[in-house]
N, C-alpha and C positions, 0 to 999 in steps of 0.2 A: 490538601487535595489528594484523595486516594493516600489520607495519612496511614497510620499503622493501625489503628483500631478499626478501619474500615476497607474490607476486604471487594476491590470491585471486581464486578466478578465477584496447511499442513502438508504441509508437502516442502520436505526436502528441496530446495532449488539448486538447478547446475545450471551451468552454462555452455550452450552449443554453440560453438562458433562456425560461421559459413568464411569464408578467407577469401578477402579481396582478389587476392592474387590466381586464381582459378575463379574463371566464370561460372556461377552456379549452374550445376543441371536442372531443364525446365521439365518437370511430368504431368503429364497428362491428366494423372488419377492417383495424384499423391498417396501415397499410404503412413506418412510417418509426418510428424510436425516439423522434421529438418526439409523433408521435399516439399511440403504444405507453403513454409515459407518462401523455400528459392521460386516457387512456383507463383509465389504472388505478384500483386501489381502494387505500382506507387499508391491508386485510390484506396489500398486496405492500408496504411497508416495511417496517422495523424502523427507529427511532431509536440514533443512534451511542448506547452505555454511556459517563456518564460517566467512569467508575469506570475505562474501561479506552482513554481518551482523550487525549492528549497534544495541548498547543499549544504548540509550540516558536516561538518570539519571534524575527524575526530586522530587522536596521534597514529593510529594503524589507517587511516584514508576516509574517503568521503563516503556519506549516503545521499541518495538522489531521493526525494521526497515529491513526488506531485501529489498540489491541495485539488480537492473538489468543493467551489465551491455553488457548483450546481446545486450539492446536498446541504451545505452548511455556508452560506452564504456569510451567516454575521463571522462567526466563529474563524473563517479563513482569513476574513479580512483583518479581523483583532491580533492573530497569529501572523500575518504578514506586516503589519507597524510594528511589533515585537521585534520581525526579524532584520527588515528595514533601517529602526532604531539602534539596532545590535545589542539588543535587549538581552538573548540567549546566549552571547557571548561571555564566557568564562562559567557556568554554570555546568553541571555536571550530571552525567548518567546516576541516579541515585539509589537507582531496586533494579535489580536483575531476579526476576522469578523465573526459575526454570520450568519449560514448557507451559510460560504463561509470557511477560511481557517485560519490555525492556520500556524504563522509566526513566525522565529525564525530569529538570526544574531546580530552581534555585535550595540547596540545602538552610539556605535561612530564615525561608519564606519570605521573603522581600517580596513587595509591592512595585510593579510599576508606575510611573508615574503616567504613562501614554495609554493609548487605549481605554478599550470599555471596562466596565468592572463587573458589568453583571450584565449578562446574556440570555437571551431566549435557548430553550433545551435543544433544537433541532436534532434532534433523537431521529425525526421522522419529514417524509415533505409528502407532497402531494403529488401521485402519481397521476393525476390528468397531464397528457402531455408528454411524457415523460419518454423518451425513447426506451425501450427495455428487447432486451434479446434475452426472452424465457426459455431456462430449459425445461424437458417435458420431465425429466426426472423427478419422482417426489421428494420431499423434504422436512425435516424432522421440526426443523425452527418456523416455517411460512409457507404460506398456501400454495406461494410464487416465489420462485427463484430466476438469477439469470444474470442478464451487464448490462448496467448504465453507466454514461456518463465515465468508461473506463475500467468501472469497481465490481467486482461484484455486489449484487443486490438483491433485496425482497422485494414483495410487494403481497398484497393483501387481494389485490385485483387490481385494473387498467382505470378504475374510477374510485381507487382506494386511499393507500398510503403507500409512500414507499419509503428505502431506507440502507443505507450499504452496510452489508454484513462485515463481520467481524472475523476475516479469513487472516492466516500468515502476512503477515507486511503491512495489515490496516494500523492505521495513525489514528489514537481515538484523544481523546483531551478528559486528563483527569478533573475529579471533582468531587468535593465534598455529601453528603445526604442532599444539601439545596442544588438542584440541576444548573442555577445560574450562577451558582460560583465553578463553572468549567469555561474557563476564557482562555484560555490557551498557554497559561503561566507554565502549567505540568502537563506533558504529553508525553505517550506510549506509545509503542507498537509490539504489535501480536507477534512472535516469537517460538512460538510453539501449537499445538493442536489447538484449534479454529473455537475457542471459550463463547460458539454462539449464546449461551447466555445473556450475555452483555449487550446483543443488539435491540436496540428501541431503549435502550438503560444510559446510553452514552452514545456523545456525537463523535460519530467514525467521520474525520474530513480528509483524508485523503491515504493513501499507500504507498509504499517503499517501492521503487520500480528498479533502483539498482543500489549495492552496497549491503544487503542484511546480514551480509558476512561479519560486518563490522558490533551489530550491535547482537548477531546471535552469539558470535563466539566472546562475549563476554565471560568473566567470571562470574558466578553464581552469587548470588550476596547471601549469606550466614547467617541474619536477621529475620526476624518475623516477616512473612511476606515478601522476602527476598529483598529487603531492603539491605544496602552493607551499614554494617555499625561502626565501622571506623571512617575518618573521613579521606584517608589513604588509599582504601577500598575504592572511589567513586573512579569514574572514568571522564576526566574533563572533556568538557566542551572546546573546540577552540575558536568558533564560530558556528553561527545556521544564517544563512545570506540566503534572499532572494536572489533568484539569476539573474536577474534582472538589474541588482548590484553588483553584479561581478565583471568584469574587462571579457570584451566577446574570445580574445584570446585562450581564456580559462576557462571557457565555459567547455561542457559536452553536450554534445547535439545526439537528442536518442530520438526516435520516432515511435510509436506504441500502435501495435496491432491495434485498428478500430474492433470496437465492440454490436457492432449495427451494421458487418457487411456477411456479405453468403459465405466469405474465407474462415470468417469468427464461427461460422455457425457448423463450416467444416471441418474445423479444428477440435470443436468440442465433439462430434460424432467421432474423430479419429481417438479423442483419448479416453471417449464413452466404451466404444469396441477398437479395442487395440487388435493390431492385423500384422505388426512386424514378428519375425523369428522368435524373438524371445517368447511373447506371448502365446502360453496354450488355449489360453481357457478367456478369453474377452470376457470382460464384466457385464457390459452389457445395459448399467446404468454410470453416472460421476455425481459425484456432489461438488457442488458451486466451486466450494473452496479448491478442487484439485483440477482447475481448469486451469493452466499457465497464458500467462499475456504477455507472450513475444514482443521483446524490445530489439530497436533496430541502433547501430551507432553509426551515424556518416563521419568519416574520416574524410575530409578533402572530399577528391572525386570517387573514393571508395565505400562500398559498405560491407558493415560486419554486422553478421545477425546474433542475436543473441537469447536463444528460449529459455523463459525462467521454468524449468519444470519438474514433477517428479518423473522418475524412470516408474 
């Protein structure tokens, strides 16, 4: 799955902290995505589902992984008895392609014993219904661009298809030429410049919302395809738990800017025309992928915001 004979197949993230300890200043007419957030209300997030939350364990710390399985229903749920099972556990980081994807799955190709074996492609779902916050921006890959369901996403039209793109942090499930040998055994994420290619070719189920520090600053693998050729090279697993397996103790509680409120919609105008000091010259359009989704962490009675974005 995404063996070596088969080739499948942006933005910079920092983090902004707002400090408990000083009460956020409130503005009126935010100009910058730090005042955009102090300036919001409890109704523009939504807290991460546990239920539909991965922390995958690795010896430099954890990544936070929320599935969608709005879009890829069978496919999150095959991935979540995997991880439930502790199926992923002791398995390892296998290909590191630079400005392309960080690859993970069993080096021996073992076979689960739990789970589906063979899946429907959900590449695509059906946009009747479907909430979508479209931006007016054009687009090189689809008609329609914008967020559902959290992700960035296409769409075809509002009685179309739709489908979450394939931006920095998407989680897609490797697979062989047959679409329904991608069950969840072998999964990646995007890593580098936004490989839109790929979308409608493979099921994107969910996104990296904190941690990509972990599996960008890997070493590059040496191999064809960025796979490492030694088995010294790989980067272990040490677990990937549902949260929902985990002791509420150990968990982190992050909240995630909604996708479907007037706050989302003013966020993406502020990083469409930037208006802070540094910037001279506003752009004046964004593409999907360089839109950030502000993740919030409650600590106790405190919070700490945290913007994923590029400067």
């Amino acid at each position: 799955m995404l063996h070596r004979g088969w080739l499948i197949a942006l933005a910079l993230s920092v983090s902004v902290a707002v400090h408990a300890q000083t009460p956020p200043k409130r503005f009126a007419q935010p100009t910058t995505i730090r005042e955009l957030i102090a300036a919001s209300t409890p109704k523009d997030w939504r807290p991460l589902d546990p239920a539909h939350t991965l922390y995958m364990e690795l010896a430099t710390g954890r990544v936070i992984i929320e599935l969608s399985p709005t879009f890829a229903p069978h496919h999150v749920a095959n991935i979540e008895k995997f991880a439930h099972a502790h199926w992923y556990d002791g398995l390892a980081i296998i290909r590191l392609q630079d400005n392309f994807v960080a690859q993970w799955g069993d080096p021996l190709n073992s076979k689960p014993e739990i789970g589906e074996k063979r899946l429907p492609p959900e590449f695509t779902r059906s946009a009747v219904g479907l909430p979508f916050t479209r931006l007016k921006d054009v687009d090189t890959y689809a008609p329609q661009v914008g967020f559902s369901d959290g992700l960035p996403a296409a769409r075809t039209g509002a009685e179309g298809e739709a489908w979450p793109v394939h931006c920095y942090g998407a989680l897609g499930v490797g697979r062989d030429s047959d679409p329904s040998t991608a069950i969840g055994t072998e999964l990646y994420v995007v890593i580098g410049h936004s490989p839109r290619q790929l979308d409608r070719n493979i099921a994107v189920v969910g996104h990296v919302v904190m941690g990509m520090e972990h599996l960008s600053g890997l070493p590059r693998g040496n191999g064809e395809l960025g796979f490492y050729e030694q088995p010294e090279q790989r980067e272990p697993i040490q677990a990937i738990r549902l949260a929902t397996d985990i002791p509420a103790a150990e968990r982190k509680n992050y909240d995630v800017l909604r996708t479907d409120t007037a706050t989302f919609e003013r966020l993406i105008e502020l990083r469409r025309n930037r208006r802070d000091d540094w910037y001279k010259t506003p752009a004046g359009r964004i593409d999907v992928c360089n839109v950030p989704l502000p993740i919030r962490e409650h600590v106790e009675h405190t919070e700490k915001s945290i913007s994923r974005a590029p400067r």
